[in-house]
Each structure stands twice: as C-alpha cells, then as structure tokens.
N, CA, C and O atoms as a GROMACS GRO file, in nm:
protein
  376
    1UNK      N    1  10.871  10.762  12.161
    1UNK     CA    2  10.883  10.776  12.018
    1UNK      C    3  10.795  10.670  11.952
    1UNK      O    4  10.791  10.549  11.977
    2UNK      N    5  10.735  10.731  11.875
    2UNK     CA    6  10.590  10.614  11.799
    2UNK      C    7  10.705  10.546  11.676
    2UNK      O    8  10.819  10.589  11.657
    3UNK      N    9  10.652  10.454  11.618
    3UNK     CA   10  10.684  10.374  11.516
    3UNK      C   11  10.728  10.455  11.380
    3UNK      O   12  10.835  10.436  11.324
    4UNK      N   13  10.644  10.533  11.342
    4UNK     CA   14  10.672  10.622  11.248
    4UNK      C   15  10.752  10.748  11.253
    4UNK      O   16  10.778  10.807  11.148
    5UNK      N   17  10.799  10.803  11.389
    5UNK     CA   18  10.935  10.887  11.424
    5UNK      C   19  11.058  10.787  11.351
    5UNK      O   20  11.146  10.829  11.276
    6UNK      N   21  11.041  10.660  11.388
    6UNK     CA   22  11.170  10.577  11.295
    6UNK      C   23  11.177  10.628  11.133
    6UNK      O   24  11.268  10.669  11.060
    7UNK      N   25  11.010  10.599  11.112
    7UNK     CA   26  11.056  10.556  10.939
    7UNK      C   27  11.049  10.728  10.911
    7UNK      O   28  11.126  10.738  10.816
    8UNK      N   29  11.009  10.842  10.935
    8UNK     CA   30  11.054  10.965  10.916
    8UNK      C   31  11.186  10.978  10.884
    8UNK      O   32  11.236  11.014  10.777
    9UNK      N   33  11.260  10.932  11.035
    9UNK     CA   34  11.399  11.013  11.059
    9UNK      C   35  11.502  10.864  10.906
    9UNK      O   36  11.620  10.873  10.875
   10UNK      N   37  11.411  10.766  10.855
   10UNK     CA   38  11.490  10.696  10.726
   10UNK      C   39  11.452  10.765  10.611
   10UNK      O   40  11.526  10.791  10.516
   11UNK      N   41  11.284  10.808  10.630
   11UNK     CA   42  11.304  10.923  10.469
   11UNK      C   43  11.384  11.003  10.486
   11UNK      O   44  11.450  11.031  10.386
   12UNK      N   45  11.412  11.065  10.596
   12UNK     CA   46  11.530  11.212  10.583
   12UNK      C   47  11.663  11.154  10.536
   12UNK      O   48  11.744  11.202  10.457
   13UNK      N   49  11.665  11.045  10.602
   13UNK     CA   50  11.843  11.026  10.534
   13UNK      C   51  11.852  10.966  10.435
   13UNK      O   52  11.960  10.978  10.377
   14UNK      N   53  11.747  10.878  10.373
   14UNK     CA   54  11.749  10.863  10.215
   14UNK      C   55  11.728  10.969  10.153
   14UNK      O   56  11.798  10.984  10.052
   15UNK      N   57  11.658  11.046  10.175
   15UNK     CA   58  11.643  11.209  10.098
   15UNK      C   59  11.827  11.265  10.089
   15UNK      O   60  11.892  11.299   9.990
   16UNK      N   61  11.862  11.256  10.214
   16UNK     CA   62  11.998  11.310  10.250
   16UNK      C   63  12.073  11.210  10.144
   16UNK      O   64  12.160  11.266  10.077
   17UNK      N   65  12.051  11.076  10.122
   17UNK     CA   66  12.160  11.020  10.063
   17UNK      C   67  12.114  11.044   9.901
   17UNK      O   68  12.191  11.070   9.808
   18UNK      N   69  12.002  11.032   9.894
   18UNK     CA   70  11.988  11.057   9.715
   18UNK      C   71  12.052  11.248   9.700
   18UNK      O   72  12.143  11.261   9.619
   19UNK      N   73  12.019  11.343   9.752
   19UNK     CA   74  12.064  11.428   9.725
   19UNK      C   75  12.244  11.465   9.750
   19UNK      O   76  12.293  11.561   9.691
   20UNK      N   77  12.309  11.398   9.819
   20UNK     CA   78  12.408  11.380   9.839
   20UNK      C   79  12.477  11.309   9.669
   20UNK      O   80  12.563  11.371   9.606
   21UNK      N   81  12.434  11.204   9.631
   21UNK     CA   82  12.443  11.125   9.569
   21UNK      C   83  12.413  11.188   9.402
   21UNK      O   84  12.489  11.160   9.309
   22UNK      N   85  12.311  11.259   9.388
   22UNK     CA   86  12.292  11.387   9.268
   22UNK      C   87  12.387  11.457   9.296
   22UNK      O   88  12.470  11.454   9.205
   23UNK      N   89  12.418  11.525   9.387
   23UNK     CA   90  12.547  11.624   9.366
   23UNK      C   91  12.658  11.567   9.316
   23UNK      O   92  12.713  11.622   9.221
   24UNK      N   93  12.710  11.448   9.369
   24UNK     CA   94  12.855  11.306   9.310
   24UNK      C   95  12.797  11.289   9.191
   24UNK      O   96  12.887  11.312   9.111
   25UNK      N   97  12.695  11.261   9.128
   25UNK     CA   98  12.684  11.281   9.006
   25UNK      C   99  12.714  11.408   8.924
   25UNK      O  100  12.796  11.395   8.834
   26UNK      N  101  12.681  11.480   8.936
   26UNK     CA  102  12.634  11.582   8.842
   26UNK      C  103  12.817  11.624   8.860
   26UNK      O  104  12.875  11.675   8.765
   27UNK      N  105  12.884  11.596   8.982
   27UNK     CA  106  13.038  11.635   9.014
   27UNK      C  107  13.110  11.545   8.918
   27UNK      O  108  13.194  11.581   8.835
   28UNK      N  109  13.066  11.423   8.939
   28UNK     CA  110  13.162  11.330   8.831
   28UNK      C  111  13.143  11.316   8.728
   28UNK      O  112  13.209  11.228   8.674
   29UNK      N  113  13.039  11.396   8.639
   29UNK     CA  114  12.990  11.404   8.498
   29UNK      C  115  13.097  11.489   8.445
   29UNK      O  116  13.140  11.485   8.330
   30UNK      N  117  13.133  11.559   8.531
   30UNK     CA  118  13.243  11.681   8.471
   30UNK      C  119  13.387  11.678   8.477
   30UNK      O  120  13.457  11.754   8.411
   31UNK      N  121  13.443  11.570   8.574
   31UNK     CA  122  13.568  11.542   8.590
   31UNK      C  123  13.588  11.381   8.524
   31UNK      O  124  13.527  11.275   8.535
   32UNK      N  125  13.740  11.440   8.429
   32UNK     CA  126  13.791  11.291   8.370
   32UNK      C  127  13.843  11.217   8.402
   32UNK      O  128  13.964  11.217   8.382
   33UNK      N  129  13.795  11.138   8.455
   33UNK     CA  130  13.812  11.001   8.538
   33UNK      C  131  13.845  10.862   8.442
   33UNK      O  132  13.823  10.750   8.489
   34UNK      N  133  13.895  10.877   8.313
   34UNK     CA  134  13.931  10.782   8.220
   34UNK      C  135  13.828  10.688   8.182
   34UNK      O  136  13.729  10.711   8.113
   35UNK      N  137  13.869  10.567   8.242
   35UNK     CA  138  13.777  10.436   8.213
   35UNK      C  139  13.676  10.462   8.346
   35UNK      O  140  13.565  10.412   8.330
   36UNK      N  141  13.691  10.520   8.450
   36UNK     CA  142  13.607  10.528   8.592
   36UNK      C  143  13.505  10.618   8.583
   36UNK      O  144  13.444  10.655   8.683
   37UNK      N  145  13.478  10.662   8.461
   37UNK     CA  146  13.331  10.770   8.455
   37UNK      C  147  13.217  10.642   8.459
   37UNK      O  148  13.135  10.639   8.551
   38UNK      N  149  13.217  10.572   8.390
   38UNK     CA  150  13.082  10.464   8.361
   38UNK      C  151  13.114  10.400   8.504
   38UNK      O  152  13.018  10.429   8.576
   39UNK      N  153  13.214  10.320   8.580
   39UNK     CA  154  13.137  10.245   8.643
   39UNK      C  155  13.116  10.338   8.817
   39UNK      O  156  13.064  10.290   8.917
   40UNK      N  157  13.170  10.462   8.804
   40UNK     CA  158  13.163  10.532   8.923
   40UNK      C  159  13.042  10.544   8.889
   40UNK      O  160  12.974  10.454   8.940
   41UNK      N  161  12.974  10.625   8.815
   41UNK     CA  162  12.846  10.657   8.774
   41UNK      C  163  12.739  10.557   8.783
   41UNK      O  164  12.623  10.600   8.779
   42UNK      N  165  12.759  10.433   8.794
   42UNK     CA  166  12.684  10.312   8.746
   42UNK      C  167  12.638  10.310   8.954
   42UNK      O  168  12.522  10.314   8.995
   43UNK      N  169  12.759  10.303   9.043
   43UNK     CA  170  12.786  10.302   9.192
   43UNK      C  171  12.708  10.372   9.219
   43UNK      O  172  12.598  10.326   9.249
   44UNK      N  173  12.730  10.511   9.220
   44UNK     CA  174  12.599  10.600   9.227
   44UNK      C  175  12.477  10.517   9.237
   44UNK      O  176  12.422  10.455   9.327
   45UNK      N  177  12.454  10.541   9.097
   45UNK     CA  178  12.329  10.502   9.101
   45UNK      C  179  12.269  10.406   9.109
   45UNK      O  180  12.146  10.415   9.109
   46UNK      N  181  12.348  10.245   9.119
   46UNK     CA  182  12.309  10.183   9.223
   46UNK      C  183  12.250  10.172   9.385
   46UNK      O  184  12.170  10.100   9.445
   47UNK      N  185  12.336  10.284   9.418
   47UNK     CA  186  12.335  10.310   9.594
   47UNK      C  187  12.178  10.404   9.588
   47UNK      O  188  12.081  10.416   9.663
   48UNK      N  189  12.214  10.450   9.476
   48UNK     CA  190  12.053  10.564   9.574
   48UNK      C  191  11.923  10.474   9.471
   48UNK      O  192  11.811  10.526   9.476
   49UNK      N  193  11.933  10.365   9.396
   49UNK     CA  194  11.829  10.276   9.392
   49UNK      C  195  11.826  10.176   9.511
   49UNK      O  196  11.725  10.135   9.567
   50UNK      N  197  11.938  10.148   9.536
   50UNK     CA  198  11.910  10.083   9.668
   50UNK      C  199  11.822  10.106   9.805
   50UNK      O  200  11.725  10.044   9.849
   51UNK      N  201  11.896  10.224   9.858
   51UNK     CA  202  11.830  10.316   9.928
   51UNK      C  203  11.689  10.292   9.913
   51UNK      O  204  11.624  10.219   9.989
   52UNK      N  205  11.611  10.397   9.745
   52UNK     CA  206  11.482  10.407   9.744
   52UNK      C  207  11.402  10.258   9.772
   52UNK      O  208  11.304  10.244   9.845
   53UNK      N  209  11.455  10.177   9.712
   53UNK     CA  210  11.366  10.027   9.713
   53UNK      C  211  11.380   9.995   9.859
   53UNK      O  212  11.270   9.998   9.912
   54UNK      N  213  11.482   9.966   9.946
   54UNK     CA  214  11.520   9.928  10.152
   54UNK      C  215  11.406  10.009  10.153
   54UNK      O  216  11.306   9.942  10.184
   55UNK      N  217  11.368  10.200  10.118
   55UNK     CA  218  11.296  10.232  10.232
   55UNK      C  219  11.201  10.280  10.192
   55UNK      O  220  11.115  10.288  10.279
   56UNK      N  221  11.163  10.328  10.071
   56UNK     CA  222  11.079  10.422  10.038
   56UNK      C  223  10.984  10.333   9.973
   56UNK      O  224  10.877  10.381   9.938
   57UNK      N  225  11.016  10.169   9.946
   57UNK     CA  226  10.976  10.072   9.848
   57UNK      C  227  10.893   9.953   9.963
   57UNK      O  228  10.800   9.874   9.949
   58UNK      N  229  10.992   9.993  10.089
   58UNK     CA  230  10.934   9.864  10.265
   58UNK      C  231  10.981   9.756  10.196
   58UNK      O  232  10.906   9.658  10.200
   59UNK      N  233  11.084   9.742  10.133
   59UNK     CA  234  11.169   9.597  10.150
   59UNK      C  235  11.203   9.579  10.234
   59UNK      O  236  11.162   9.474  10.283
   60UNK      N  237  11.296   9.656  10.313
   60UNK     CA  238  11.360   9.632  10.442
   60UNK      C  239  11.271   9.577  10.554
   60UNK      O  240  11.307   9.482  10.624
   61UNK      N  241  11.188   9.622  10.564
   61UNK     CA  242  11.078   9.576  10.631
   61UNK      C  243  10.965   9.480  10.607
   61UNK      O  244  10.861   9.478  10.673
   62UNK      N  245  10.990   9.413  10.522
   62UNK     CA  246  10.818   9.338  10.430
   62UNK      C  247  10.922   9.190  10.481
   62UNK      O  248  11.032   9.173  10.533
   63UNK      N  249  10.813   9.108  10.430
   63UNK     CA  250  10.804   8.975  10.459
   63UNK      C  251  10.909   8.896  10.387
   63UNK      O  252  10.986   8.972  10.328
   64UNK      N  253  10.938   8.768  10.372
   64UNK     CA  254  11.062   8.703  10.286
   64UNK      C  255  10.992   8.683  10.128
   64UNK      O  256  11.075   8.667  10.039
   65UNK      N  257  10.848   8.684  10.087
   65UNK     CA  258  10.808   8.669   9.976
   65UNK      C  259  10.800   8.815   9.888
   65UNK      O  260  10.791   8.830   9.766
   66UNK      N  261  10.806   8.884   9.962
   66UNK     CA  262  10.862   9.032   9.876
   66UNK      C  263  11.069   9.053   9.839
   66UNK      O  264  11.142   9.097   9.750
   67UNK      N  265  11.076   9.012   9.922
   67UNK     CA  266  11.227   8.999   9.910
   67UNK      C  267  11.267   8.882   9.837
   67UNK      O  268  11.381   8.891   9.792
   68UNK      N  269  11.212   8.785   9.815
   68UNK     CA  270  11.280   8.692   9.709
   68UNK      C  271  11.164   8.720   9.594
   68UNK      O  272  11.183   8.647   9.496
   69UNK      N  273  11.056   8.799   9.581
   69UNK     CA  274  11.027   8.838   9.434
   69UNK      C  275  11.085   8.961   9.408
   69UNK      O  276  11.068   9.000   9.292
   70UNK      N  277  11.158   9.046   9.493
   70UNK     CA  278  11.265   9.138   9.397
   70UNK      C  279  11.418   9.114   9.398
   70UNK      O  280  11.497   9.200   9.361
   71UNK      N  281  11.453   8.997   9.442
   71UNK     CA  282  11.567   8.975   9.438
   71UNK      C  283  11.541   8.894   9.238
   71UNK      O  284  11.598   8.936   9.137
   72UNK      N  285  11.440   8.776   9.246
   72UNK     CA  286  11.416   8.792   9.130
   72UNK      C  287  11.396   8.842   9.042
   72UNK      O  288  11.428   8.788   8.937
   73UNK      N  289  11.335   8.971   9.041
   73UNK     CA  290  11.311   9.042   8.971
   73UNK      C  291  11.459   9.159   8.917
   73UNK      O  292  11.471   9.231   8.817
   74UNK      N  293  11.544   9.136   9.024
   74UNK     CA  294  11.709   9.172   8.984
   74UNK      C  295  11.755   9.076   8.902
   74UNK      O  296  11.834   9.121   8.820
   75UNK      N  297  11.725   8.906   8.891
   75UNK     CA  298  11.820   8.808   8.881
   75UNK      C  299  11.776   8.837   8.702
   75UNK      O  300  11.854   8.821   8.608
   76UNK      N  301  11.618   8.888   8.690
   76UNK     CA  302  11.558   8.839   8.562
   76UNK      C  303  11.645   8.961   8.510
   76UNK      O  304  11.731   8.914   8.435
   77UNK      N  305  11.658   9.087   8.518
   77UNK     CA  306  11.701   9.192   8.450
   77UNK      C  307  11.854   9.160   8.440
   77UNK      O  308  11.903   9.170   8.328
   78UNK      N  309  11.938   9.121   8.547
   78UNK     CA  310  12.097   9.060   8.510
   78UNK      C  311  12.092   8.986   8.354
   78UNK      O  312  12.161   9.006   8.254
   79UNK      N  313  11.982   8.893   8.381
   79UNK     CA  314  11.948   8.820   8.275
   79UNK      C  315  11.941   8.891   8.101
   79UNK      O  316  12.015   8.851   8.011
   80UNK      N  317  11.885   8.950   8.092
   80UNK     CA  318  11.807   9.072   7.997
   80UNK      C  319  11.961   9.143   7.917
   80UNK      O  320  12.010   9.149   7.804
   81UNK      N  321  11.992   9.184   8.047
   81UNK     CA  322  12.134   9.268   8.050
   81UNK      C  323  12.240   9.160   8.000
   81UNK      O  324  12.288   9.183   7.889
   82UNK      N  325  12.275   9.067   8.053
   82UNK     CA  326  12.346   8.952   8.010
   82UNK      C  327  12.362   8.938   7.841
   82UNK      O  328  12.464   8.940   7.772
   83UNK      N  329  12.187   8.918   7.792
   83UNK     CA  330  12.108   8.896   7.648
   83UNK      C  331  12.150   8.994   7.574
   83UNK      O  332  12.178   8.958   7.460
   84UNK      N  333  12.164   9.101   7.594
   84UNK     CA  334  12.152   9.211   7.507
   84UNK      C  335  12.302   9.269   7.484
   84UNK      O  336  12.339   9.342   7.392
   85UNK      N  337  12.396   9.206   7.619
   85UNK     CA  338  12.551   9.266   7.603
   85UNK      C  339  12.564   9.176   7.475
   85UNK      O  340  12.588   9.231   7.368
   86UNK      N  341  12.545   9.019   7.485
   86UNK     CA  342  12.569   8.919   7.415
   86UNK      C  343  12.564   8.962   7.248
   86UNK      O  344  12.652   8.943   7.164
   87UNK      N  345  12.447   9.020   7.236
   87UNK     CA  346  12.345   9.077   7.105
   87UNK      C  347  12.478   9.157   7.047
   87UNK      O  348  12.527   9.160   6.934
   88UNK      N  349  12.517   9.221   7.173
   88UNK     CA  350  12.593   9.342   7.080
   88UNK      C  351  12.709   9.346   7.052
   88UNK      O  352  12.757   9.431   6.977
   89UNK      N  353  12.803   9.213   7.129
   89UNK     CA  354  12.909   9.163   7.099
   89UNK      C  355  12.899   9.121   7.010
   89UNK      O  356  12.979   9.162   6.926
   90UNK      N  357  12.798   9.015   6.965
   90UNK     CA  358  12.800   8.917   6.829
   90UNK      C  359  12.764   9.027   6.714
   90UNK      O  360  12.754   8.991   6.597
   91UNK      N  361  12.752   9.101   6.737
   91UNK     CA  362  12.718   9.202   6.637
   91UNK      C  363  12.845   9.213   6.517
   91UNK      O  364  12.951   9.235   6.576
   92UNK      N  365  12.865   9.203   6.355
   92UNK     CA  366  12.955   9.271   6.321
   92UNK      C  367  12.938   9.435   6.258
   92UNK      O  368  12.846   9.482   6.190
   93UNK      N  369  13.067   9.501   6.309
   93UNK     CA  370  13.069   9.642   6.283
   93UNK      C  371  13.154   9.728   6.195
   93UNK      O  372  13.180   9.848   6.199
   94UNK      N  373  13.196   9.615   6.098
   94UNK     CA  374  13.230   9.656   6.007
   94UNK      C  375  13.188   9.747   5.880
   94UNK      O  376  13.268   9.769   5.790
   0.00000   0.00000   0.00000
C-alpha cells in the first residue's frame, strides 16, 4: 500500500463524516430541541470544520509551525468573537 492509499481511504471518511454530519443538520433544523438547537448545531459544525482543516487542510500532518499558526489563528477569532459578544451586551435595547 503506497502512502497515498492512506490519505484516500481519510478523504473518504471525511467525505463520509461531512455528509453524515449535513444530514444531522438539515435533521436538527427541523426538530425542537428548546435551548439545544444553537449549540447542537454549533457541534456539528465544529466537527466537520475540524475534520476539513486535520485532513483536507494537512494539519494533521504538517510541521509544529503550521499548527501553532492555526491554533492562533483560532485563539485570534475566540478573540473577535469575545469583542463583538461584549459590543452586543453593552448595547442598550430599549
């Protein structure tokens, strides 16, 4: 088995898990799940960004200076996200 029979048989099962993962979506868009629609939905689609970036992106595989510039590049957007919840709390809505 050559090197690239590996990373094949990982596109198929990231293919398998993002399409797996669209169907749990498009399933839990329609059932009322109370307060658990946003962060089931959020899980999702965490997992099949995950997925794409490990394999389809060669994080999993690349060196430690690719992996600590997208771990940063998560820490800066937490950041962003952090800024902007802040924005909209201080907001009044009266």
């Amino acid at each position: 088995m050559s090197a690239h029979a590996g990373a094949i048989k990982g596109y198929f099962a990231v293919f398998a898990v993002l399409m797996v993962g669209t169907m749990l979506t498009y399933y839990a868009a329609f059932q009322d799940l109370g307060i658990w629609n946003t962060p089931i939905a959020l899980f999702i689609a965490v997992t099949k960004a995950v997925c794409v970036v490990l394999i389809f992106m060669h994080v999993k595989d690349s060196n430690r200076l690719t992996k600590v510039t997208v771990v940063a590049g998560l820490f800066w957007l937490m950041i962003l996200f952090f800024l902007t919840m802040v924005d909209f709390a201080s907001r009044p809505w009266s």
